[in-house]
PDB file of N, CA, C, O and CB in Angstrom:
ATOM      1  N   UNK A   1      -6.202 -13.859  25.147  1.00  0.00           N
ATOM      2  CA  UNK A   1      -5.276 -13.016  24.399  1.00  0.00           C
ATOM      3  C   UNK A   1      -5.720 -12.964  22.936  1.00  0.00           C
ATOM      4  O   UNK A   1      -5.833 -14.064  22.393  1.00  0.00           O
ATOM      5  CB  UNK A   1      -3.813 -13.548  24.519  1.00  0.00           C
ATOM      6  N   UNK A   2      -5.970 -11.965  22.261  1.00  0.00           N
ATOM      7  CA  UNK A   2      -5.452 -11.484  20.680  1.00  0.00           C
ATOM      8  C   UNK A   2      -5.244 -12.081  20.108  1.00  0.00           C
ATOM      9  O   UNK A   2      -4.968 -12.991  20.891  1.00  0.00           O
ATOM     10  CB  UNK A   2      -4.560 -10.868  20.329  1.00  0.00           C
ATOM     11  N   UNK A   3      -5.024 -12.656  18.736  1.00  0.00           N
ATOM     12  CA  UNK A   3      -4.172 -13.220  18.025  1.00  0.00           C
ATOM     13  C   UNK A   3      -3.020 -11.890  17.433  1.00  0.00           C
ATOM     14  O   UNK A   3      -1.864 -12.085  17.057  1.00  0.00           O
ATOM     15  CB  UNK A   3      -5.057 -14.075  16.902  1.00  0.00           C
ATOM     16  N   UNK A   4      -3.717 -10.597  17.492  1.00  0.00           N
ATOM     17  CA  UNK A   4      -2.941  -9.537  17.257  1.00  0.00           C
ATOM     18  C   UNK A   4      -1.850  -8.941  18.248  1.00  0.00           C
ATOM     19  O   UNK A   4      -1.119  -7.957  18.138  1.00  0.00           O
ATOM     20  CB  UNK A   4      -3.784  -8.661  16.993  1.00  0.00           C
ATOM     21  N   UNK A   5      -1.974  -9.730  19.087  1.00  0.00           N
ATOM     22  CA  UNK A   5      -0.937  -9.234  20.528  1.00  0.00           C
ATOM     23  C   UNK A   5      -0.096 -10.398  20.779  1.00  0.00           C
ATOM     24  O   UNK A   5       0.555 -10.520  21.816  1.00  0.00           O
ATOM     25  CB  UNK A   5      -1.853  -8.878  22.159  1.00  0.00           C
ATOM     26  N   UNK A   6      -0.106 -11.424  19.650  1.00  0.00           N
ATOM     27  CA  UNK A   6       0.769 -12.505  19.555  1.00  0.00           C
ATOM     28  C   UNK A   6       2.476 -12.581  19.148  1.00  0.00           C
ATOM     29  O   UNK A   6       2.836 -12.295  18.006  1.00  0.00           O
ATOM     30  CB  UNK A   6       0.091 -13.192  18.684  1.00  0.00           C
ATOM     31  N   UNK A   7       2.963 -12.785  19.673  1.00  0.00           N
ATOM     32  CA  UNK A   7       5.005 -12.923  19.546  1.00  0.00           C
ATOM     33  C   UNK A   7       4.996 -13.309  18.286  1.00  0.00           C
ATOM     34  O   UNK A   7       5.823 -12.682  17.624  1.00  0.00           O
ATOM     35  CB  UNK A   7       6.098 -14.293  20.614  1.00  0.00           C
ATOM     36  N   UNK A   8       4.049 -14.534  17.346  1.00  0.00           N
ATOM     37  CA  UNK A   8       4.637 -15.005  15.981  1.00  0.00           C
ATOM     38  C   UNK A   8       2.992 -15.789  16.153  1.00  0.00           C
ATOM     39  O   UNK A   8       2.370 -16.428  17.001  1.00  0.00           O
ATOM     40  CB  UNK A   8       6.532 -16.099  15.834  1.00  0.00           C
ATOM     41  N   UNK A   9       2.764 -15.173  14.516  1.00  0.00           N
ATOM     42  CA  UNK A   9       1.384 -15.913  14.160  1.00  0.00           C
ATOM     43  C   UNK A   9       2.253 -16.628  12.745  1.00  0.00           C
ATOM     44  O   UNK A   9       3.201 -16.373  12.002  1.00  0.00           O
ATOM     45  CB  UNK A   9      -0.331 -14.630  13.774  1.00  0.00           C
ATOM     46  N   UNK A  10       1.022 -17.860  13.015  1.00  0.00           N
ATOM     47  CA  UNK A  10       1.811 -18.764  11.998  1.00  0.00           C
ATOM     48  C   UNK A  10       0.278 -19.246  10.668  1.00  0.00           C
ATOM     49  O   UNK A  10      -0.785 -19.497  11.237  1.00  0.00           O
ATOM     50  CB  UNK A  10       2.673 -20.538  13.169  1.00  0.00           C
ATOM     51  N   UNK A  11       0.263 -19.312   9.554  1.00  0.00           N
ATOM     52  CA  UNK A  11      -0.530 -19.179   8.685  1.00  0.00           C
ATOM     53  C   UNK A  11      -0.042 -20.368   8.133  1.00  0.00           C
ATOM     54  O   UNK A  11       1.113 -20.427   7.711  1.00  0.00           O
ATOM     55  CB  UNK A  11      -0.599 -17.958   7.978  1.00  0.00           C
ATOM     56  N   UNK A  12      -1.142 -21.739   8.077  1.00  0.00           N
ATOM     57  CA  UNK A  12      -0.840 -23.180   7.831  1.00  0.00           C
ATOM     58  C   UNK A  12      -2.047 -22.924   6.508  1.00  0.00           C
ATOM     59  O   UNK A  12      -3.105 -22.300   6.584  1.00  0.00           O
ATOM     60  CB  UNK A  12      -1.164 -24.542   9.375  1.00  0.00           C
ATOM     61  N   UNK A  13      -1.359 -23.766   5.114  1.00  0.00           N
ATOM     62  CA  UNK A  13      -2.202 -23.973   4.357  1.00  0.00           C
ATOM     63  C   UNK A  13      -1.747 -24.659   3.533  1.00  0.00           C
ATOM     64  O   UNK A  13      -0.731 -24.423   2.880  1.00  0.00           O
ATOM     65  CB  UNK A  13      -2.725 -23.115   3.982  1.00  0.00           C
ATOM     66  N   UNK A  14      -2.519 -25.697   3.452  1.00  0.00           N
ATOM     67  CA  UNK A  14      -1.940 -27.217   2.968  1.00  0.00           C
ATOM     68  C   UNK A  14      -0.988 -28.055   3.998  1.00  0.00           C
ATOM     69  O   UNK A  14      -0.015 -28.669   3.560  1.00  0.00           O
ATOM     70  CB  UNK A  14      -0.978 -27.012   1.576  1.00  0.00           C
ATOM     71  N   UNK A  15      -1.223 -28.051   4.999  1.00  0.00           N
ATOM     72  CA  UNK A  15      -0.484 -28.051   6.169  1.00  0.00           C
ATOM     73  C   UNK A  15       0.902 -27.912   6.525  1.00  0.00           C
ATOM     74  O   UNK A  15       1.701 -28.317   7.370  1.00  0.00           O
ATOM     75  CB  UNK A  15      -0.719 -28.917   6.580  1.00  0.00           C
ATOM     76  N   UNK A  16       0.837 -27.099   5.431  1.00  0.00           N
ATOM     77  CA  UNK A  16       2.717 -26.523   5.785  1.00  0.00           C
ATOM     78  C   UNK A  16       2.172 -24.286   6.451  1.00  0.00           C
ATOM     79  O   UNK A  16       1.158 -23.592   6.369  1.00  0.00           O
ATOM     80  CB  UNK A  16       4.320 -26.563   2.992  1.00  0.00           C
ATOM     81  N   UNK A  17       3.525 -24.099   6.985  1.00  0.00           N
ATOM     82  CA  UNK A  17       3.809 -22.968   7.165  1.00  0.00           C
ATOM     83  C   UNK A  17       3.358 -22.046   6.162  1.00  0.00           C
ATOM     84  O   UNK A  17       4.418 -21.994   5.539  1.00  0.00           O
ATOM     85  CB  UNK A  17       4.972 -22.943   7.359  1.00  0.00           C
ATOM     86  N   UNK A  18       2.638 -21.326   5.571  1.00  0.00           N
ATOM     87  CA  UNK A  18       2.573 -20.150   4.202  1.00  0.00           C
ATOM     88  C   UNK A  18       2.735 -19.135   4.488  1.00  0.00           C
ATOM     89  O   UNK A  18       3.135 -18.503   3.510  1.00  0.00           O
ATOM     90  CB  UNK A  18       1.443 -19.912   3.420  1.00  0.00           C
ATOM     91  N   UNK A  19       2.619 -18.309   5.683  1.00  0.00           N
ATOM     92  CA  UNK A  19       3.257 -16.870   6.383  1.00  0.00           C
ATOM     93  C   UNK A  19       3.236 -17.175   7.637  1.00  0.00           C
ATOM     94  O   UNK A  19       2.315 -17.800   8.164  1.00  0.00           O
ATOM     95  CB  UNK A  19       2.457 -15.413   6.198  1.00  0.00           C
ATOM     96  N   UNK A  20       4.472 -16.666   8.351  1.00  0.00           N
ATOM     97  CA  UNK A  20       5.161 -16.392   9.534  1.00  0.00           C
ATOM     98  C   UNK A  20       5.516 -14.993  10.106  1.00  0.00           C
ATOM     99  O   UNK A  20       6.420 -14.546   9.400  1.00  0.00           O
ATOM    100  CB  UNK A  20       6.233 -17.007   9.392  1.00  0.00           C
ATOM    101  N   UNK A  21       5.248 -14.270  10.910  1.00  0.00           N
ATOM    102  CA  UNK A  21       5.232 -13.098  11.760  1.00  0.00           C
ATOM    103  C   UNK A  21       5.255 -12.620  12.342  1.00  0.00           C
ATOM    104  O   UNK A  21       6.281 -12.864  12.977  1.00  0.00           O
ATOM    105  CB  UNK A  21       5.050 -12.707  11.949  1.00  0.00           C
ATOM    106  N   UNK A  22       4.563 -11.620  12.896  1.00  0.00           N
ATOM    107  CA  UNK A  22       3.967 -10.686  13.860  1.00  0.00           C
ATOM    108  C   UNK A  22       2.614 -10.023  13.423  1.00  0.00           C
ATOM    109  O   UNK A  22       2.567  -9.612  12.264  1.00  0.00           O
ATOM    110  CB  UNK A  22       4.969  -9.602  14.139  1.00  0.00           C
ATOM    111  N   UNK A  23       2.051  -9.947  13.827  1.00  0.00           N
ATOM    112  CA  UNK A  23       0.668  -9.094  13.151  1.00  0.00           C
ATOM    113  C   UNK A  23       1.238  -8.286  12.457  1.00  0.00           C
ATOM    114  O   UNK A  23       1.502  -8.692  11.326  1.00  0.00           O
ATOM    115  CB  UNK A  23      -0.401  -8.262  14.077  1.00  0.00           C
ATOM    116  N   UNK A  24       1.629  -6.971  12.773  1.00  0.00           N
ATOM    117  CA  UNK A  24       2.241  -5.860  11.878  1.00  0.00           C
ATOM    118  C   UNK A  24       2.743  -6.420  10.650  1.00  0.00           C
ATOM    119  O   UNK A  24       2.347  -6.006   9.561  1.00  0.00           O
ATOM    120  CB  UNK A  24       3.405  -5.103  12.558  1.00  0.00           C
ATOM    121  N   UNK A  25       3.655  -7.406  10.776  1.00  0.00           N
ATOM    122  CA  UNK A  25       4.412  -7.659   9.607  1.00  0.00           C
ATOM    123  C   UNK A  25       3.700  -8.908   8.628  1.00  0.00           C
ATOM    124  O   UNK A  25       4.161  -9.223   7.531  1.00  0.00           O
ATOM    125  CB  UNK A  25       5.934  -8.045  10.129  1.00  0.00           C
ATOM    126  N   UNK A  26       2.765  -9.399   9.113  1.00  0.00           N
ATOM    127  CA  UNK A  26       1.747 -10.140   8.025  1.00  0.00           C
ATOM    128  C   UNK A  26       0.801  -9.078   7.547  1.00  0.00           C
ATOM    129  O   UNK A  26       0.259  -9.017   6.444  1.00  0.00           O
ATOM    130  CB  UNK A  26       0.801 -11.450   8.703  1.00  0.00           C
ATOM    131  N   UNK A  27       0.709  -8.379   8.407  1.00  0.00           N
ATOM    132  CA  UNK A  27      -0.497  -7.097   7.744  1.00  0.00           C
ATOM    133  C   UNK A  27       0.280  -6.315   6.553  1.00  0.00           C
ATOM    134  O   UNK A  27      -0.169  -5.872   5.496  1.00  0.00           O
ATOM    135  CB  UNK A  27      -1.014  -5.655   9.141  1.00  0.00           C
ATOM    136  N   UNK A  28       1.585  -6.294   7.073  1.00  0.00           N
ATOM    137  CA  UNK A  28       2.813  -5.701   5.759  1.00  0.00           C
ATOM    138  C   UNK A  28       2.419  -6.500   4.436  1.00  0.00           C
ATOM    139  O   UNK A  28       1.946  -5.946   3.443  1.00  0.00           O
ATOM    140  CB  UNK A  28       4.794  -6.182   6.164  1.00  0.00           C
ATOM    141  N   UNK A  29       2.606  -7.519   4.514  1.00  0.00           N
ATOM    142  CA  UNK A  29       3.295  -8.831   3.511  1.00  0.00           C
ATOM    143  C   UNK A  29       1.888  -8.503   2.877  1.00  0.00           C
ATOM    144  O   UNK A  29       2.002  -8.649   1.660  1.00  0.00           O
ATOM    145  CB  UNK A  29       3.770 -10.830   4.229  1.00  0.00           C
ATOM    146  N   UNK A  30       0.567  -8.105   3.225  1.00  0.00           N
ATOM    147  CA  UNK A  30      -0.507  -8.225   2.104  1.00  0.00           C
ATOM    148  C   UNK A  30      -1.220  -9.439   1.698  1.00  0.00           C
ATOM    149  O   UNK A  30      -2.014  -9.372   0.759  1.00  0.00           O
ATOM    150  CB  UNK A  30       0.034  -7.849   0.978  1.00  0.00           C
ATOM    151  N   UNK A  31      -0.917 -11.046   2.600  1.00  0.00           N
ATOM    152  CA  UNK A  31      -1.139 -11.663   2.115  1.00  0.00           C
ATOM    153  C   UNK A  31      -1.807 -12.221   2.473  1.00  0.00           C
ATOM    154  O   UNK A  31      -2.475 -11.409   3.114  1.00  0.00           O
ATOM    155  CB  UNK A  31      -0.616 -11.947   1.814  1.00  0.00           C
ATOM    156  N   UNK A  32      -2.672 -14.005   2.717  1.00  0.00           N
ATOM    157  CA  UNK A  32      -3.643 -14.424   3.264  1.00  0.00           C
ATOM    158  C   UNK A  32      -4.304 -14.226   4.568  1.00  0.00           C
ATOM    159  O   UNK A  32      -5.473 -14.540   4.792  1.00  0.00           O
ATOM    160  CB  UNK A  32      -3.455 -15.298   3.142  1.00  0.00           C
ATOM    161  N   UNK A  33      -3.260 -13.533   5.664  1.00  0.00           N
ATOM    162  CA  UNK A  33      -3.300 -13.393   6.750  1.00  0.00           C
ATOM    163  C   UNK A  33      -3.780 -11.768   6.815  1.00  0.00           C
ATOM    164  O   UNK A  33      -4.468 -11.207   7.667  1.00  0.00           O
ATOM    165  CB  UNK A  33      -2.040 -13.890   7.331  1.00  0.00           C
ATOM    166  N   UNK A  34      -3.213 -11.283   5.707  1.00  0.00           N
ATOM    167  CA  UNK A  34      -3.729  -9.685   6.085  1.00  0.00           C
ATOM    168  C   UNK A  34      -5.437  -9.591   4.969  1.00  0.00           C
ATOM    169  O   UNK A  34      -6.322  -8.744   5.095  1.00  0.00           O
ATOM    170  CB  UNK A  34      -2.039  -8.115   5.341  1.00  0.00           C
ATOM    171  N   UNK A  35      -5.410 -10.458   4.221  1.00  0.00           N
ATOM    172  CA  UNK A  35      -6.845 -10.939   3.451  1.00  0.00           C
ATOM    173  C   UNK A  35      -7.990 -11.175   4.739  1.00  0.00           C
ATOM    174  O   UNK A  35      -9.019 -10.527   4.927  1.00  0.00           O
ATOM    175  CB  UNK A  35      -6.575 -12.675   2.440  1.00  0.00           C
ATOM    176  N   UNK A  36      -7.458 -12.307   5.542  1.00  0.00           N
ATOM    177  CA  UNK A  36      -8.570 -12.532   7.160  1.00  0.00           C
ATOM    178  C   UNK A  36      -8.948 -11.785   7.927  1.00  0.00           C
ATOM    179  O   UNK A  36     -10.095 -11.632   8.348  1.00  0.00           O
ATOM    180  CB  UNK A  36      -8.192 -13.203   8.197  1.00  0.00           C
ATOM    181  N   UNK A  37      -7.841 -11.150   8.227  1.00  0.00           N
ATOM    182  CA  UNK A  37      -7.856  -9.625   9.216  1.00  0.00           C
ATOM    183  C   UNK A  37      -8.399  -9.165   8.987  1.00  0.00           C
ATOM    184  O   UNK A  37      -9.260  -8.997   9.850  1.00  0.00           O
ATOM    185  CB  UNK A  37      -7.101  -8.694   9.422  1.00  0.00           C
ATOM    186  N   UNK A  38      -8.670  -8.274   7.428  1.00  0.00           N
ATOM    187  CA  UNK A  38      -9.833  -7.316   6.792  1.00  0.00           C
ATOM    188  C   UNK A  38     -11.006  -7.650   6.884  1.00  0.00           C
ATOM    189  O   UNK A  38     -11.972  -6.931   7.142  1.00  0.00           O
ATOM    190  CB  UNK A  38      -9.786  -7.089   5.499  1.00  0.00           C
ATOM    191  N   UNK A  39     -10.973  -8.848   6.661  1.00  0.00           N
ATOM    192  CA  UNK A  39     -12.370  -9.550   6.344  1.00  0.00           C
ATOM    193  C   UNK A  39     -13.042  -9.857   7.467  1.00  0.00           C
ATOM    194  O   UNK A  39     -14.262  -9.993   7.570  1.00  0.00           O
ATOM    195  CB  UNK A  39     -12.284 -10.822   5.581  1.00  0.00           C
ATOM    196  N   UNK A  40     -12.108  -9.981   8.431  1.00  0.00           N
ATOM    197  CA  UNK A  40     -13.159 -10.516   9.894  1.00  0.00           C
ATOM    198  C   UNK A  40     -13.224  -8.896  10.669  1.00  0.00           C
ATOM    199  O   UNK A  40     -14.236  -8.646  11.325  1.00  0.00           O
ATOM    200  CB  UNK A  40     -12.097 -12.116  11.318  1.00  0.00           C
ATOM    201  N   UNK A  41     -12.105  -7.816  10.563  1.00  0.00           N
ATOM    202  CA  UNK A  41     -12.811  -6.495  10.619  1.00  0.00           C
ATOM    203  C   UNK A  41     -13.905  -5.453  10.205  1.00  0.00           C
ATOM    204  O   UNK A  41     -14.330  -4.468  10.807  1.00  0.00           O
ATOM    205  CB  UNK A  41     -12.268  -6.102  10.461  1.00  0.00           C
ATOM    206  N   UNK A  42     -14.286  -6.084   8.757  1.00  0.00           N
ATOM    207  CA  UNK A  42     -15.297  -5.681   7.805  1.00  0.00           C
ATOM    208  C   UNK A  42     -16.621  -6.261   8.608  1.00  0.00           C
ATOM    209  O   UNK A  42     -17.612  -5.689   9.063  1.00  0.00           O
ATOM    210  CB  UNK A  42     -15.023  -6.346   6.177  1.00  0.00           C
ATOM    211  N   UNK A  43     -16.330  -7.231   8.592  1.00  0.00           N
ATOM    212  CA  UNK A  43     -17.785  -8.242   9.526  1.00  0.00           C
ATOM    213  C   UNK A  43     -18.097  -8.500  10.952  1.00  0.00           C
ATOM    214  O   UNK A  43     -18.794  -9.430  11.357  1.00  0.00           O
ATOM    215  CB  UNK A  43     -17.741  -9.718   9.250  1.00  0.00           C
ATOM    216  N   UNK A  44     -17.356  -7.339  11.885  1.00  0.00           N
ATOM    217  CA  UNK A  44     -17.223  -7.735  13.218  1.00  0.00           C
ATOM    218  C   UNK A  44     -18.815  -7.010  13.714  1.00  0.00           C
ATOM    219  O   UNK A  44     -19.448  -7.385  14.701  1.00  0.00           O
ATOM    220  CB  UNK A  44     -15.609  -7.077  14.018  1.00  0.00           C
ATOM    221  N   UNK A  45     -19.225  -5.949  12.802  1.00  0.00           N
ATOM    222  CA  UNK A  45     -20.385  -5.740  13.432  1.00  0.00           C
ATOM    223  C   UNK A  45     -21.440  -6.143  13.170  1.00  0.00           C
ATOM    224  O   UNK A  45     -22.519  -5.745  13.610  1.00  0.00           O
ATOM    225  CB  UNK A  45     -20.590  -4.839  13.530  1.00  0.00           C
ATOM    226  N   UNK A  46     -21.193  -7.152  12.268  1.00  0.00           N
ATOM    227  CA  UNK A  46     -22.530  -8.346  11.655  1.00  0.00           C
ATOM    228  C   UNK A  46     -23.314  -8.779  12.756  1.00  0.00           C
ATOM    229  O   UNK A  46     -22.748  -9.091  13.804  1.00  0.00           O
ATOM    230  CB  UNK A  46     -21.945  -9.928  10.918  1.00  0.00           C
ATOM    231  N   UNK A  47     -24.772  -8.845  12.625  1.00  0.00           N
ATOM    232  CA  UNK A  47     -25.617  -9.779  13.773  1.00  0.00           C
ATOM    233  C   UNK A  47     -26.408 -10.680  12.921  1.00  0.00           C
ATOM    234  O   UNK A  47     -26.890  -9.899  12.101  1.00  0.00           O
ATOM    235  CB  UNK A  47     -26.735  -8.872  14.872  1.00  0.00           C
ATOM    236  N   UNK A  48     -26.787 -11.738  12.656  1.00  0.00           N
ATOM    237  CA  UNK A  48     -27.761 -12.470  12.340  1.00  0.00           C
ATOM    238  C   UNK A  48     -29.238 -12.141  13.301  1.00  0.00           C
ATOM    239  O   UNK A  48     -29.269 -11.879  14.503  1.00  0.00           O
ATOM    240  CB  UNK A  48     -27.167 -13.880  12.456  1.00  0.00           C
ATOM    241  N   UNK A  49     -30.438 -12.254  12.324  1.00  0.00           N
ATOM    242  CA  UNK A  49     -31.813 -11.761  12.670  1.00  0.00           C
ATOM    243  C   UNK A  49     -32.686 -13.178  12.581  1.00  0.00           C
ATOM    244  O   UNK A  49     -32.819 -13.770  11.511  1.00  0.00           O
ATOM    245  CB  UNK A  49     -32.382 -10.468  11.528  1.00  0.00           C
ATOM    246  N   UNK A  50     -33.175 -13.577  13.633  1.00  0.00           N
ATOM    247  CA  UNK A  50     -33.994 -14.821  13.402  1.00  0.00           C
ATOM    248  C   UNK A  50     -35.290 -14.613  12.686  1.00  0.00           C
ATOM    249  O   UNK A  50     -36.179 -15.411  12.983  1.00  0.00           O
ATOM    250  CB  UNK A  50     -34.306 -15.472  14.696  1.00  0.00           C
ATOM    251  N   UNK A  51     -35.653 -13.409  11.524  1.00  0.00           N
ATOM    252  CA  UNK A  51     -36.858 -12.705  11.379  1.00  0.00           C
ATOM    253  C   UNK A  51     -36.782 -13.779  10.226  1.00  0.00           C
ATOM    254  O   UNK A  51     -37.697 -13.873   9.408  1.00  0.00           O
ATOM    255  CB  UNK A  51     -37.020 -10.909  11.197  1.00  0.00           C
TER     256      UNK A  51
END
């Protein structure tokens, strides 16, 4: 499964709770969780070259 097709994603930093959700609504909030999302969408078609 997704982490985007998840009931409640939970965003630990400093090992407490820092955003609580739904995808949609952390992608709302703008915040560390919608920072990852972009960033691992920006880089999903990355390959490393052993050249």
């Amino acid at each position: 499964m997704r982490v985007a097709h998840a009931d409640r994603i939970a965003v630990l930093e400093g090992g407490r709770v820092a955003e609580l959700g739904t995808h949609q609504e952390l992608l709302g909030a703008e915040g560390r969780y919608a920072a990852f999302w972009h960033e691992r969408r920006r880089a999903a078609g990355w390959h490393l070259s052993g050249h």
